[in-house]
LUMLUMVEX-493571 format. One record per atom (N, C-alpha, C, O): x, y, z. Coordinates in steps of 0.02 Angstrom, whole numbers, padded with zeros to 5 digits, always signed. Each point is the difference from the previous one (the first is absolute). Layout:
BEGIN
XYZ ...
// end
This chain:
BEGIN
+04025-03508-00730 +00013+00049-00053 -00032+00067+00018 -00058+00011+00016 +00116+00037-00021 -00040+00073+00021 -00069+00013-00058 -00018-00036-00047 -00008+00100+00072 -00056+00008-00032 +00036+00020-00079 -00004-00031-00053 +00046+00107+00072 +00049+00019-00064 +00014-00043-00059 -00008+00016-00058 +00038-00099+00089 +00012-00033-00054 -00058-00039-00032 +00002-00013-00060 -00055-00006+00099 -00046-00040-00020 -00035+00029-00059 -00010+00060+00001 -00014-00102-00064 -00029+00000-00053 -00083+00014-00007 -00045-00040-00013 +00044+00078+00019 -00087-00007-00007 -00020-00008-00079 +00037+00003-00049 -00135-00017+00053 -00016+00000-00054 -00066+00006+00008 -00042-00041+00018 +00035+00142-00045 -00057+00012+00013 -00069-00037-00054 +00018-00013-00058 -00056+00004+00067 -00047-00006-00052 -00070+00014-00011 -00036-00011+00049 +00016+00027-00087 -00096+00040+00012 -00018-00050-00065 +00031-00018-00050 -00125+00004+00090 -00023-00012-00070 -00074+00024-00015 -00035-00001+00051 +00004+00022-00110 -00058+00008-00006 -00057-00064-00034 +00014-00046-00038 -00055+00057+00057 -00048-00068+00001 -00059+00014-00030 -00016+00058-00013 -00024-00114-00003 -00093+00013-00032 -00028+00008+00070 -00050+00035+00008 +00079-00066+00043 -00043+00021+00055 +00047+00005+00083 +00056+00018+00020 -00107-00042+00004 +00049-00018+00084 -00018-00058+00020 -00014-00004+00060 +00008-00056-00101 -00017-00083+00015 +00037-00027-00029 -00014-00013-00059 +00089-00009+00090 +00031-00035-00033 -00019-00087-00013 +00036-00049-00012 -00091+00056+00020 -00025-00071-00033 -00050+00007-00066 -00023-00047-00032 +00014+00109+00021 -00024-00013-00075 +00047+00066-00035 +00018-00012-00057 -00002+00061+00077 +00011+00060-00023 +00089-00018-00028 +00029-00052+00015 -00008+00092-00046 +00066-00005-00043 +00044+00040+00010 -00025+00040+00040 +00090-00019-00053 +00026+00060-00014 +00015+00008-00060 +00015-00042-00042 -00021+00120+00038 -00009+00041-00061 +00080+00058-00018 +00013+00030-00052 +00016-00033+00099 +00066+00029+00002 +00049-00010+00054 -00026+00007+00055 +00088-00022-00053 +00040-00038+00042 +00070+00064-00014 +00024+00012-00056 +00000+00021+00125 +00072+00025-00011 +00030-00013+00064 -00023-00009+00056 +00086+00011-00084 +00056-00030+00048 +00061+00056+00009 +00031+00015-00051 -00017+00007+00095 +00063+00053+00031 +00040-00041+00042 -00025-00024+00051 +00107+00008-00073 +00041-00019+00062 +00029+00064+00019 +00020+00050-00030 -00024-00077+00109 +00068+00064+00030 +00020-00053+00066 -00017-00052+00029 +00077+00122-00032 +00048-00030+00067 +00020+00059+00000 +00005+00048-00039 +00009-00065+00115 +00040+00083+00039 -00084+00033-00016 -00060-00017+00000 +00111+00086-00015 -00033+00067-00002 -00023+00019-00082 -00010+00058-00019 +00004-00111-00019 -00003+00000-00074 -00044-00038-00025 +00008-00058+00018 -00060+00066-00059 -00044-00038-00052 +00039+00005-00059 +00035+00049-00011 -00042-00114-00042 +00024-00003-00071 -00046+00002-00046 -00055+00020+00021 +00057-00032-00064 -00057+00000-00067 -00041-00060+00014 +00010-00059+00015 -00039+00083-00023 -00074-00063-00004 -00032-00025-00045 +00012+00018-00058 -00053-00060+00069 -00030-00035-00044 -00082-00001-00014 -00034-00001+00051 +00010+00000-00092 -00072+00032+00001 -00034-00046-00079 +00030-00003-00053 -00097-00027+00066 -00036-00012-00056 -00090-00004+00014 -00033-00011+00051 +00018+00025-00114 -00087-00023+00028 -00013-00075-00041 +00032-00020-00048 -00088-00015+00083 +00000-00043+00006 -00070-00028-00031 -00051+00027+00023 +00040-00087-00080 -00063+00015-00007 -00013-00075+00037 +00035-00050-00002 -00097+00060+00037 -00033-00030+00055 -00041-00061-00006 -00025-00037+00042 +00025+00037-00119 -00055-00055-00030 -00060+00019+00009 -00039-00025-00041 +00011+00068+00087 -00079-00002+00007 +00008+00071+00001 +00053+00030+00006 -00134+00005-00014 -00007+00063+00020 +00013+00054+00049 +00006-00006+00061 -00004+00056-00094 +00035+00044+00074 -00065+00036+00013 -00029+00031-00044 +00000-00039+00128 -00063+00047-00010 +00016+00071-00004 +00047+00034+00019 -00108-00019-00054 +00010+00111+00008 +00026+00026+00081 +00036+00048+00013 -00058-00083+00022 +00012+00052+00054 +00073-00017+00037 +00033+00032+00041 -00023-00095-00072 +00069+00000+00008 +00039+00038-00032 +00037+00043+00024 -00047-00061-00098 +00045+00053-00045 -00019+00092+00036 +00044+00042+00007 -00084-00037+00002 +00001+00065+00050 +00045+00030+00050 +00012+00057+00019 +00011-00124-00004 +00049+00010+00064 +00087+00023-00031 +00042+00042+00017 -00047-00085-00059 +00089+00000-00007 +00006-00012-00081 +00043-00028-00035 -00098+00059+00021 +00002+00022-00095 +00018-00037-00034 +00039+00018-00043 -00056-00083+00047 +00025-00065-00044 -00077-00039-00040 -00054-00013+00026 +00070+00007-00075 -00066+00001-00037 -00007-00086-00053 +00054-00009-00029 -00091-00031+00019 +00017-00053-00018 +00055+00041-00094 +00052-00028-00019 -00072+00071-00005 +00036+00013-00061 +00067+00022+00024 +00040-00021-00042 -00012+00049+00083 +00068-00003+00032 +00033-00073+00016 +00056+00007+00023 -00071-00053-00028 -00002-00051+00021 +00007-00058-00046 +00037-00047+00015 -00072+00051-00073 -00026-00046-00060 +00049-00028-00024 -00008-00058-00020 +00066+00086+00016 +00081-00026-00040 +00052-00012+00044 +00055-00013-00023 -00066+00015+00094 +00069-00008+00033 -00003-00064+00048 -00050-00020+00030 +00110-00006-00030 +00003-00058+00020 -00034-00032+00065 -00022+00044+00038 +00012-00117-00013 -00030-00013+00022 +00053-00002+00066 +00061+00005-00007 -00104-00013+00089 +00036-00019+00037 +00037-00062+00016 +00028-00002+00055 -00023-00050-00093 +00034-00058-00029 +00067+00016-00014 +00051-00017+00031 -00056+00059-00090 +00047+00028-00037 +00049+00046+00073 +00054-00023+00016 -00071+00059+00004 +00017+00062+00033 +00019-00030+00061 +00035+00037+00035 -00050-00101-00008 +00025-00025+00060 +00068-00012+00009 +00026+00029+00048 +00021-00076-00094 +00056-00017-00005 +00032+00053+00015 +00026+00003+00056 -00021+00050-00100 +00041+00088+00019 +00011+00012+00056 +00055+00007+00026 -00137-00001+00012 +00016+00028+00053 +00035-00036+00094 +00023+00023+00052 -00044-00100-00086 +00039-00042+00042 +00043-00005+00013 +00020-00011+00057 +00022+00019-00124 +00057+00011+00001 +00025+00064+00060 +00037+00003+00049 -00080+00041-00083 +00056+00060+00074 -00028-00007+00055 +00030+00026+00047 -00110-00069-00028 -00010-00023+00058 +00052-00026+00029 +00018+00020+00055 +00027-00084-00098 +00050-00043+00042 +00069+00030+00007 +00041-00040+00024 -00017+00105-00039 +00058+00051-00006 -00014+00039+00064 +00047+00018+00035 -00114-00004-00020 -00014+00023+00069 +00010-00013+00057 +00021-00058+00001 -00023+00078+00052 +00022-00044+00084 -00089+00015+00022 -00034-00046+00024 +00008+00108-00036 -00087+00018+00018 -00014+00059-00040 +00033+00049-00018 -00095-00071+00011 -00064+00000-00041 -00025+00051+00031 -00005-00014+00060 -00017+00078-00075 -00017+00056+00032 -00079+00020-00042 +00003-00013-00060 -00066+00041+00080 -00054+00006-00025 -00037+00069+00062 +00009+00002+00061 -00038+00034-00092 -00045+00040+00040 -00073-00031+00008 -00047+00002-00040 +00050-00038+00117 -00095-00064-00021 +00033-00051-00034 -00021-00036-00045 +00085+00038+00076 +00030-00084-00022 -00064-00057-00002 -00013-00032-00051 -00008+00027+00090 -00051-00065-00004 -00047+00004-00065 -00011-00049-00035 -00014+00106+00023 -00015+00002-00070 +00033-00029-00043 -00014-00057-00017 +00057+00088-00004 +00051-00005-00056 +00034-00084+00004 -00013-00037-00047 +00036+00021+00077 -00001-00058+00037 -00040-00077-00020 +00019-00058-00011 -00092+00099+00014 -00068-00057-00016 -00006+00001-00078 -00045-00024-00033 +00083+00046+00018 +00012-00010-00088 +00042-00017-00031 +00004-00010-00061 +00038+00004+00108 +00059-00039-00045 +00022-00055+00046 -00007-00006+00061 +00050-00054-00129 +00013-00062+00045 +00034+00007+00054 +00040+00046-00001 -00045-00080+00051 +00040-00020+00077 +00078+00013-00031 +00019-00040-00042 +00012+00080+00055 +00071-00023+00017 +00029-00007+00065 -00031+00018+00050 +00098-00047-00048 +00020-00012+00084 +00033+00070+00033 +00012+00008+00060 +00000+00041-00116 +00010+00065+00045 -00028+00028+00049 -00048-00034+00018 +00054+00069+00005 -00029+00041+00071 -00042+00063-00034 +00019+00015-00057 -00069+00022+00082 -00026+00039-00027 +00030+00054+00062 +00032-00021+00048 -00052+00101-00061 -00009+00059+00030 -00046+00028-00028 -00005-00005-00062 -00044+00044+00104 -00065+00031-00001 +00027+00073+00017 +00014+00014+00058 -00005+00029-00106 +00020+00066+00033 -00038+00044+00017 +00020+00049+00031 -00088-00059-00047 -00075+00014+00019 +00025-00014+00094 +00013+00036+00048 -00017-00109-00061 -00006+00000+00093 +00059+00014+00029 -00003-00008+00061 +00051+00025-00080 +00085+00011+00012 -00035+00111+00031 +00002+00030+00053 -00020-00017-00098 -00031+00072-00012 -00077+00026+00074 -00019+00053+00026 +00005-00106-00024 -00067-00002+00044 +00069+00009+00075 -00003+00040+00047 +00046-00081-00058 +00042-00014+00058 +00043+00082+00030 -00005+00032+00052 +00043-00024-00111 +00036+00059+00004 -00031+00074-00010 +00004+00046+00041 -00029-00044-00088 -00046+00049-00003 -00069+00037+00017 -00026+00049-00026 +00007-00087+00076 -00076+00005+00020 -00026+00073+00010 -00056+00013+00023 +00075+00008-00032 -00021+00094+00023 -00022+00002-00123 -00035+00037-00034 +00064-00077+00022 -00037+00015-00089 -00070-00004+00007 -00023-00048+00029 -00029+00112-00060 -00060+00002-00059 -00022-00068-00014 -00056-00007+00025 +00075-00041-00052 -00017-00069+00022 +00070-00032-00039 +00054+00029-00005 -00071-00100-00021 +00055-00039-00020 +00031-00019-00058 +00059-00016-00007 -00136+00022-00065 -00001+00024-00043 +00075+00000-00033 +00043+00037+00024 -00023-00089-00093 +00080+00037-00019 +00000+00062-00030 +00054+00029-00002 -00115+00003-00028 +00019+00064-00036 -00010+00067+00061 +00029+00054-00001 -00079-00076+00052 +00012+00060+00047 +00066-00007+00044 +00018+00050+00032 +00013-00102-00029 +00063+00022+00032 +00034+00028-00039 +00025+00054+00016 -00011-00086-00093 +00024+00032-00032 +00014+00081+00017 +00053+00028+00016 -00134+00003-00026 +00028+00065+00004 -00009+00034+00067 -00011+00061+00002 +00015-00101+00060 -00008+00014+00055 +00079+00011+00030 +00016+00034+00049 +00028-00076-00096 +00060-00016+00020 +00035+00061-00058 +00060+00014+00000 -00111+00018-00050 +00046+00045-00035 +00033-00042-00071 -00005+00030-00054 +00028-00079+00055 +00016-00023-00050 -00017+00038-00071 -00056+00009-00023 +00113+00009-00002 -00028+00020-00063 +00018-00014-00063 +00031+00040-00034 -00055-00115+00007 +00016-00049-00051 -00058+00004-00048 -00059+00015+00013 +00090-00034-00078 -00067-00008-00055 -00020-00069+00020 +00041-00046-00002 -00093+00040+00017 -00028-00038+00017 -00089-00023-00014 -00039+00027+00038 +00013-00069-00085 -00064-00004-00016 -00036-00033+00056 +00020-00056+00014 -00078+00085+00026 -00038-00029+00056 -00038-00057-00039 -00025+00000-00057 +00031-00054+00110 -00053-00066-00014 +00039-00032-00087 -00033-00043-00029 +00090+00064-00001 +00018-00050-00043 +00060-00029+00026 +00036+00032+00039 -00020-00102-00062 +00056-00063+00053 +00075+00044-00002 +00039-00001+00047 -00028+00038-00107 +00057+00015+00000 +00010+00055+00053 +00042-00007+00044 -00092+00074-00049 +00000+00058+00053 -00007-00011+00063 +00036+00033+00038 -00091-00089-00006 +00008+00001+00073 +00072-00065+00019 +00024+00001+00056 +00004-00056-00115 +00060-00012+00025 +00055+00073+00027 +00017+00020+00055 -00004+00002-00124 +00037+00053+00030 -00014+00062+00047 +00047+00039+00006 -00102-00026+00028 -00016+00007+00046 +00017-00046+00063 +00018+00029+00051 -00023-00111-00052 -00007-00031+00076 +00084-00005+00011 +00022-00011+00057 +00032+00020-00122 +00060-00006+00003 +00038+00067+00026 +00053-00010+00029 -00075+00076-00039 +00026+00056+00037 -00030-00027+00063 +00040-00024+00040 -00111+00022-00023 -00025-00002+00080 +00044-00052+00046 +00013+00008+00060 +00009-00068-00104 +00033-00038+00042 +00087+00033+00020 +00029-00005+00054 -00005+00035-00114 +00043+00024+00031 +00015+00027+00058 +00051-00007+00034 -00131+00062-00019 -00001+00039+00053 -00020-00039+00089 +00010+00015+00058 -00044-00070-00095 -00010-00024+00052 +00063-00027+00043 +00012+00003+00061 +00022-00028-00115 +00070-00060+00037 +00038+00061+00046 +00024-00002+00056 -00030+00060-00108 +00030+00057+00049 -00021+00001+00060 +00025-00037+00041 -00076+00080-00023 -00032-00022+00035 +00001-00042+00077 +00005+00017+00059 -00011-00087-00097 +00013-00052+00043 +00063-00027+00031 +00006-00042+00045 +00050+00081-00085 +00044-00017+00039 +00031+00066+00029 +00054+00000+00028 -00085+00044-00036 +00016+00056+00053 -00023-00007+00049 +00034+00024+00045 -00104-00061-00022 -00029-00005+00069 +00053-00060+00029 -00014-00030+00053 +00080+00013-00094 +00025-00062+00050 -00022-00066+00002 +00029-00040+00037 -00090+00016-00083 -00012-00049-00028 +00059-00043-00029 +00047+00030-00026 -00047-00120+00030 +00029-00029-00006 +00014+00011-00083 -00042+00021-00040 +00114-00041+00026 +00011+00021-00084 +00003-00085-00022 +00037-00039+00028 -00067+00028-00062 -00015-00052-00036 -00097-00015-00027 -00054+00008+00028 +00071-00029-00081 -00072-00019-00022 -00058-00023+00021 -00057+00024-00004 +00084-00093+00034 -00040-00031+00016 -00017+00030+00078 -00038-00041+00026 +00051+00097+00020 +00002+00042+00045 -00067+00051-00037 -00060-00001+00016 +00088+00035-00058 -00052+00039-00036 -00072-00014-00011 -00048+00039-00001 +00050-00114-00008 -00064-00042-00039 -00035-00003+00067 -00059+00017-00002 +00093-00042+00084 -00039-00034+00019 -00033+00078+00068 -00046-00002+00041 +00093+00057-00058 -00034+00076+00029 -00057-00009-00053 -00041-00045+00005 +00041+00074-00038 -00059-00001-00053 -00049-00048-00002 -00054+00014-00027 +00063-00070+00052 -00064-00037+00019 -00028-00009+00077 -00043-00042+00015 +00064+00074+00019 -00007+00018+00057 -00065+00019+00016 -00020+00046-00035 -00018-00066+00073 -00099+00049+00014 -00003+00043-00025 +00060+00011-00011 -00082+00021-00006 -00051+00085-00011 -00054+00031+00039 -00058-00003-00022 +00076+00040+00094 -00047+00012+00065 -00057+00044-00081 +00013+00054-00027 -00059-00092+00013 -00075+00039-00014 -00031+00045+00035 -00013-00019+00058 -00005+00079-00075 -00011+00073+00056 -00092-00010-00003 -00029+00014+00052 -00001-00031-00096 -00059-00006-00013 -00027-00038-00032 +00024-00026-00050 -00085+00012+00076 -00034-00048-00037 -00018-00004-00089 -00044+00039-00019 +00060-00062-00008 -00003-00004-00066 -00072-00025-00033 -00015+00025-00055 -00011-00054+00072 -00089-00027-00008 -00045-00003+00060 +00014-00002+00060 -00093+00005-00101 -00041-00027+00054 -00025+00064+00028 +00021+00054-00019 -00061-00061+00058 -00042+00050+00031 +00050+00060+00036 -00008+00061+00003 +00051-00095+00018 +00053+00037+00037 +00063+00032-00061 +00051+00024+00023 -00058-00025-00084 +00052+00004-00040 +00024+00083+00005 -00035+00051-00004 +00113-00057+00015 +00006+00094+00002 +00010+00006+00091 +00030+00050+00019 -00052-00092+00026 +00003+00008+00070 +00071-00023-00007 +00028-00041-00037 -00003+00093+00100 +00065-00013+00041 -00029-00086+00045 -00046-00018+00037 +00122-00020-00080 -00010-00054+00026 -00030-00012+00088 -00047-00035+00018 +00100+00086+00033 -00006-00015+00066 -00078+00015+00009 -00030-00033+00042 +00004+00069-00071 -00082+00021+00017 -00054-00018-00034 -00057+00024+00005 +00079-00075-00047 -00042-00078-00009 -00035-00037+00051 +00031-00017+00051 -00099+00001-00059 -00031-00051+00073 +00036-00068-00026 +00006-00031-00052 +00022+00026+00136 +00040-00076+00005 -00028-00036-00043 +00026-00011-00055 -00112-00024+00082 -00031-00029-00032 +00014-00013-00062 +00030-00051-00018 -00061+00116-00034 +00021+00001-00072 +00074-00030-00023 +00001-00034-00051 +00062+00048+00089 +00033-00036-00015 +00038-00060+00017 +00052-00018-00027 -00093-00024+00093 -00008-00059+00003 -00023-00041-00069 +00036-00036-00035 -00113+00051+00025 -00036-00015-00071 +00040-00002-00031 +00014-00059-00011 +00041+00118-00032 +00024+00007-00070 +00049-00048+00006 -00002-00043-00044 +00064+00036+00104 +00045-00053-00022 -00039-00056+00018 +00019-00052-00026 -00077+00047+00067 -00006-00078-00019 -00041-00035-00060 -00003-00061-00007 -00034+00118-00043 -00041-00011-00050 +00029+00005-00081 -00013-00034-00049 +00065+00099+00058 +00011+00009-00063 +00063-00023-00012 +00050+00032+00018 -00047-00101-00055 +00040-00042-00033 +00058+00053-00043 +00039+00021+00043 -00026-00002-00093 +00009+00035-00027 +00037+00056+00004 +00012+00038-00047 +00011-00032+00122 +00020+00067+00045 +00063+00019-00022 +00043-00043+00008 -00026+00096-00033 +00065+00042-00006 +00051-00038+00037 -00030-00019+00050 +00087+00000-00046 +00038-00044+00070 +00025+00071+00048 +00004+00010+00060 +00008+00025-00110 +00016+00076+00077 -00049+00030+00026 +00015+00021+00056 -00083-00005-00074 -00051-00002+00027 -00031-00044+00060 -00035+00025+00044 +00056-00111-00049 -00023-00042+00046 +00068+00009+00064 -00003-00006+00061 +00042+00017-00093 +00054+00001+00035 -00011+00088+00055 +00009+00008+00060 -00022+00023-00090 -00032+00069+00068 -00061-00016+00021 -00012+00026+00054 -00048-00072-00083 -00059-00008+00041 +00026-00051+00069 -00013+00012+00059 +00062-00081-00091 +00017+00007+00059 +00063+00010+00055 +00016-00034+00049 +00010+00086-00072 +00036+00069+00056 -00040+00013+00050 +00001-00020+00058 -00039+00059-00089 -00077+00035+00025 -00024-00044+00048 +00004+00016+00059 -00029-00071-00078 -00033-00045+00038 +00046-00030+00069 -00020-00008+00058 +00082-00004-00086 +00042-00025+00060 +00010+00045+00059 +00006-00013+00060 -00005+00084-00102 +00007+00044+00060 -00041+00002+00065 +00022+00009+00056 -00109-00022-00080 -00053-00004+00035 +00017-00027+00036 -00001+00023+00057 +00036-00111-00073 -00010-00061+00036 +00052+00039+00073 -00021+00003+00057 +00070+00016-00073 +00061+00010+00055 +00001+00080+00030 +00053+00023+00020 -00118+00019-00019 -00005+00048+00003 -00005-00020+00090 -00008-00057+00022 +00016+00115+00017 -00019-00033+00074 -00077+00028+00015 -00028-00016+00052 
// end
């Protein structure tokens, strides 16, 4: 199925925290498009059962009294499953986020965050509201609430598919999904004594240690430490 015809289904959500093992969501919206078009969407807040901390509500202005009367995510699941299963893929900016909060379905996801890291790398960073206006976009759009950065990741994806199939990229979806999960060459070290160093001018050493110590490792990060490292091995 070309990209044109395929169904997407963007979705954002806001949360009490970033642990999807105790934390909740607090607002859930949903944008389909196909082609070159987003439709009306779908948007609610969500009350969480437990408290929302302050510094969360700081982030994305959701407050447990915004919250107090609107339905539960119980309630609010069925809806949106529904246009989950009307979809062909599931589109998210930090898909894996968004993702770790809601149930498993058997759809395919797209990360347009890492779709964006791919095509766009010369961007300010990756951020959906600085591409937003990095890319010019000029939509009403509320930063950090589910409904504004959906319709935000649903123009960006437009631009991306553009994009991607102007460089001659294969047209189909599941083509799209598996560019976009492709490595990410890391330019610098991201932690640690060395954090902020140009990867190549890292001591070997140090990053012998890091992939063999730190469990936990970024996978495109381990994946240029060892680039880096292989090069050594076959250097003459």
């Amino acid at each position: 199925m070309s990209l044109l015809a395929t169904r997407f289904l963007i979705i954002d959500t806001e949360t009490t925290g970033l642990d999807p093992t105790v934390d909740r969501v607090v607002e859930i919206s949903t944008i389909p498009a196909q082609g070159s078009k987003s439709y009306k969407g779908f948007a609610t807040r969500i009350n969480p059962l437990r408290p929302i901390p302050p510094e969360t509500s700081a982030v994305h202005g959701i407050a447990d009294w915004d919250v107090e009367d609107k339905p539960t995510f119980d309630q609010v699941w069925p809806f949106v499953k529904k246009q989950i299963e009307s979809a062909d893929v599931l589109v998210a900016h930090n898909a894996p986020f968004d993702r770790s909060f809601l149930p498993e379905t058997e759809k395919p996801w797209l990360d347009t965050k890492r779709l964006a890291q791919h095509l766009w790398p010369d961007a300010p960073n990756f951020k959906n509201q600085t591409l937003r206006y990095w890319k010019r976009l000029k939509i009403q759009a509320a930063a950090h609430s589910a409904d504004g950065d959906t319709l935000v990741t649903a123009y960006l994806l437009i631009l991306l598919i553009r994009d991607y199939l102007e460089r001659g990229h294969q047209d189909d979806a599941q083509s799209l999904i598996e560019f976009s999960q492709r490595p990410i060459v890391v330019a610098k070290m991201p932690f640690g004594k060395h954090r902020g160093v140009l990867l190549e001018e890292v001591p070997d050493d140090y990053l012998r240690w890091a992939i063999k110590n730190v469990e936990d490792m970024d996978s495109d990060l381990r994946y240029s430490i060892g680039n880096r490292l292989k090069r050594l091995v076959i250097s003459p």
